[in-house]
VEXKOLPA-748826 format. One line per 4 residues: their letters; for each residue x, y, z of C-alpha. Coordinates in steps of 0.2 Angstrom, whole numbers, m for minus. Each point is the difference from the previous one (the first is absolute). Layout:
A	X,Y,Z ~ ... .
END
This chain:
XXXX	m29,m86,79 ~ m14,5,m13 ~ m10,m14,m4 ~ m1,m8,m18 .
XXXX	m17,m1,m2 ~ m6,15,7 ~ m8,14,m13 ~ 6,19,0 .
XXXX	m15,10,m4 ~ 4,19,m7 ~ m15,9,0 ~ m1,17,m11 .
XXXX	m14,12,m4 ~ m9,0,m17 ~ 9,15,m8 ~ 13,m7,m14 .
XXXX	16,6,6 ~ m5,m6,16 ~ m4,m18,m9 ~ 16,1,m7 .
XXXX	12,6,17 ~ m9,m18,7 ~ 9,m9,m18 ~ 14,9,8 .
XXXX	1,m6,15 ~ m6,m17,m2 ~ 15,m2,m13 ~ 12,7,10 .
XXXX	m3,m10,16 ~ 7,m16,m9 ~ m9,m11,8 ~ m8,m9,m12 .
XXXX	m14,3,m14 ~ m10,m16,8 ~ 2,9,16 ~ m4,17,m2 .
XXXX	m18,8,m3 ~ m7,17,m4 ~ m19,6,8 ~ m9,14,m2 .
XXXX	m3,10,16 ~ m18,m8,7 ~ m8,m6,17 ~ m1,m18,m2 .
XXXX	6,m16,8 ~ 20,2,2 ~ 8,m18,m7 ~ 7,m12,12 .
XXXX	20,m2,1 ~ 2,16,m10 ~ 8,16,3 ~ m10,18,m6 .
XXXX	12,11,m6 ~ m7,19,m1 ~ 5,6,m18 ~ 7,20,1 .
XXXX	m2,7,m18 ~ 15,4,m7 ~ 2,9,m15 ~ 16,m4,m7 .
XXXX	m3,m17,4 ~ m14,0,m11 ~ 8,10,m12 ~ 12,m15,m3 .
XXXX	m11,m14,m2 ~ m9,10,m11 ~ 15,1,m11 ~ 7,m18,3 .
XXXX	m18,m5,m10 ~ 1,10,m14 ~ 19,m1,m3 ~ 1,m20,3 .
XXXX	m16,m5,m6 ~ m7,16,m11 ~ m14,11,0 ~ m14,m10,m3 .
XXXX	3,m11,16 ~ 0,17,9 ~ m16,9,m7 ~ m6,m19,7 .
XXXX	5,2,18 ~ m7,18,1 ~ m17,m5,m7 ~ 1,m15,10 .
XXXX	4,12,18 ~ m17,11,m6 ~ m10,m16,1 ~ m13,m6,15 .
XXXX	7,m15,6 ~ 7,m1,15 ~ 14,m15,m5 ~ 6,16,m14 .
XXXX	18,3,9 ~ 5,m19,2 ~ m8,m4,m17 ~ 14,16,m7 .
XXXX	14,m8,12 ~ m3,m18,m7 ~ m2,5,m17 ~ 20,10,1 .
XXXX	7,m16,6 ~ m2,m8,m17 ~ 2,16,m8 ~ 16,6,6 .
XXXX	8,m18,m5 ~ m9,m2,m16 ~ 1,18,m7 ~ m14,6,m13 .
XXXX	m3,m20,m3 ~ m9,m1,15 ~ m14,9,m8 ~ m4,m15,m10 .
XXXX	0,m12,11 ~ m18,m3,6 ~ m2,m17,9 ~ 12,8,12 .
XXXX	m14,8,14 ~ 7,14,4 ~ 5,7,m17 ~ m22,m7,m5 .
XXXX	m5,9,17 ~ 7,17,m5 ~ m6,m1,m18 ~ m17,m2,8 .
XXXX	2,15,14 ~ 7,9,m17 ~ m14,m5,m11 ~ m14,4,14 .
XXXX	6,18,2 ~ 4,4,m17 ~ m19,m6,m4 ~ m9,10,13 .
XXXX	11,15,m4 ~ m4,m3,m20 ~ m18,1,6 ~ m2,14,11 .
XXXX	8,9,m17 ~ m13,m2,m9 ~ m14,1,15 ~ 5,16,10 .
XXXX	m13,12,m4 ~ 6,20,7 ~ m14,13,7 ~ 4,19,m1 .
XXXX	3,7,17 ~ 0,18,5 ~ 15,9,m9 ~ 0,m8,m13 .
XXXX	8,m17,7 ~ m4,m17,m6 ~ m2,m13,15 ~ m2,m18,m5 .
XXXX	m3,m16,14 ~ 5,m18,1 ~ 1,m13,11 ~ 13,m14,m7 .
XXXX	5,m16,11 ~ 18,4,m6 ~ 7,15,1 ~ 3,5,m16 .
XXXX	m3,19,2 ~ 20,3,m7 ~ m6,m11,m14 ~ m15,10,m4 .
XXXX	6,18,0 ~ 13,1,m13 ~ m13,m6,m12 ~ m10,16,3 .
XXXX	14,12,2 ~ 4,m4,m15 ~ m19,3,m9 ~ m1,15,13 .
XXXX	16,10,1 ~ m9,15,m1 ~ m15,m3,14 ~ 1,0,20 .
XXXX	m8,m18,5 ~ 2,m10,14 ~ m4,m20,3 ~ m7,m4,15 .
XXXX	5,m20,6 ~ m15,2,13 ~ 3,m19,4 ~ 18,6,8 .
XXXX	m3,20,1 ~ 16,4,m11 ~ m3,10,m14 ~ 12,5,m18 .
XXXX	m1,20,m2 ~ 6,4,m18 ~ 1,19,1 ~ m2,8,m19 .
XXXX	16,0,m8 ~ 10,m7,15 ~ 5,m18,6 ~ m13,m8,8 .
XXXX	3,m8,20 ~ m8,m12,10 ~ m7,6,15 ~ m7,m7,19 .
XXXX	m15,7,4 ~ m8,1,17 ~ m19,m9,3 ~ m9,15,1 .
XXXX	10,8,m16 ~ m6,m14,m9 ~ m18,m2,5 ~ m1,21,m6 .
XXXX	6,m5,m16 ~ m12,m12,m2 ~ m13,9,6 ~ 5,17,m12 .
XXXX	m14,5,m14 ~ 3,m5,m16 ~ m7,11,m14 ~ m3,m4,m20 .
XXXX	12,m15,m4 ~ m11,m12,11 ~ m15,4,m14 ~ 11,1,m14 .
XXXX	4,m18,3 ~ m17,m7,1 ~ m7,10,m15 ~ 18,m8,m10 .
XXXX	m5,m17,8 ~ m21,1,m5 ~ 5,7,m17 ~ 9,m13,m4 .
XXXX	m9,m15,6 ~ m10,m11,m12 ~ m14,m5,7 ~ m2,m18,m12 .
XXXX	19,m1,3 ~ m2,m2,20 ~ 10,m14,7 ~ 3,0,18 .
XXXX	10,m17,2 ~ 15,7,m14 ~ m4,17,10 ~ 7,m7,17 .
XXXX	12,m11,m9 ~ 8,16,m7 ~ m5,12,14 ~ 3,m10,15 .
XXXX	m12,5,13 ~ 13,6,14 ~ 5,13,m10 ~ m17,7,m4 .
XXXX	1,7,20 ~ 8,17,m8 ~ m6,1,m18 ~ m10,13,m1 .
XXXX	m12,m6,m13 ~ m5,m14,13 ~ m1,15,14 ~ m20,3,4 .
X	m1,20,2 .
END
């Protein structure tokens, strides 16, 4: 006889669909919302009186959830729970799973409802994202590489890579660039005039990117960057404020040569 008290914990990997096979099967189990947990896959201390659950990711498992969200509670709750999977924190699944409880009873309402935790605790795995993506827009800084292809770098805490890339295939449709997440060695590919992809990419695969030659971008973005400076007009505290020093790490007007 199972005991009342004792937790089922179904651990899942980070991807989304897995994320969302895990919603899946903790639904479907019926044993309880209180009683049921979601983890990312990790080597850490197991809970006591809890059975683990290994997640298998299922695709048309997901593919339902996905569509339970955006029909019974609308689109905006959805482009939520996919920022909110892309995000560093490892509570990110059972934060998605606590937040469709009150979601899929309360319909496009729950949106509103902020002094509920989990519906404040996603918009704060929404906002984090959406901010870090926002910045890495306007901070991303390319080099030319050899055949004429335009390689950028960044290292987010979030994985907001998906994020980033649309906002340059759509300023670059005609250029071949590719953005290097060097923090989780993926990388977006946007061939010229194609769809771009995201890509895994070996350690050594990455660290030759990185170590490529750059040619004449790097020193057209210092001579942009000196030309306009004002020398009277130098104020390094709004400078950090609106240029936030972990993002200088790729920014090639901060690069020494």
């Amino acid at each position: 006889m199972e005991n009342e008290w004792e937790k089922t914990i179904y651990v899942c990997g980070e991807e989304l669909e897995s994320i969302l096979t895990a919603v899946y099967d903790a639904w479907a189990s019926r044993k309880g919302h209180s009683r049921v947990k979601i983890e990312m896959e990790k080597e850490d201390t197991m809970e006591l009186f809890a059975t683990y659950v290994p997640v298998k990711q299922d695709p048309e498992k997901a593919e339902k959830v996905m569509r339970s969200i955006r029909r019974k509670i609308g689109e905006e709750a959805w482009s939520m729970v996919y920022r909110a999977a892309l995000s560093e924190h490892e509570s990110r699944a059972d934060d998605i799973y606590r937040f469709l409880i009150g979601g899929f009873y309360y319909g496009p309402k729950a949106l509103k409802m902020l002094a509920e935790p989990a519906v404040y605790r996603l918009m704060e795995l929404n906002r984090a994202v959406g901010n870090e993506s926002h910045f890495f827009k306007e901070f991303l800084r390319f080099d030319e590489r050899e055949g004429h292809v335009l390689f950028g770098r960044i290292r987010p805490k979030n994985n907001v890579l998906s994020l980033v890339m649309p906002h340059f295939a759509d300023r670059l449709p005609k250029e071949n660039f590719l953005i290097l997440d060097t923090g989780r060695a993926s990388a977006g590919v946007h061939p010229a005039g194609r769809e771009w992809y995201l890509t895994s990419l070996k350690p050594e695969a990455a660290e030759a990117l990185m170590a490529a030659k750059s040619d004449g971008y790097r020193d057209l973005w210092k001579t942009f960057y000196q030309a306009i400076a004002i020398e009277e007009r130098k104020n390094p505290k709004l400078q950090r404020n609106m240029m936030p020093l972990r993002y200088r790490e790729y920014m090639t007007e901060f690069l020494e040569d």
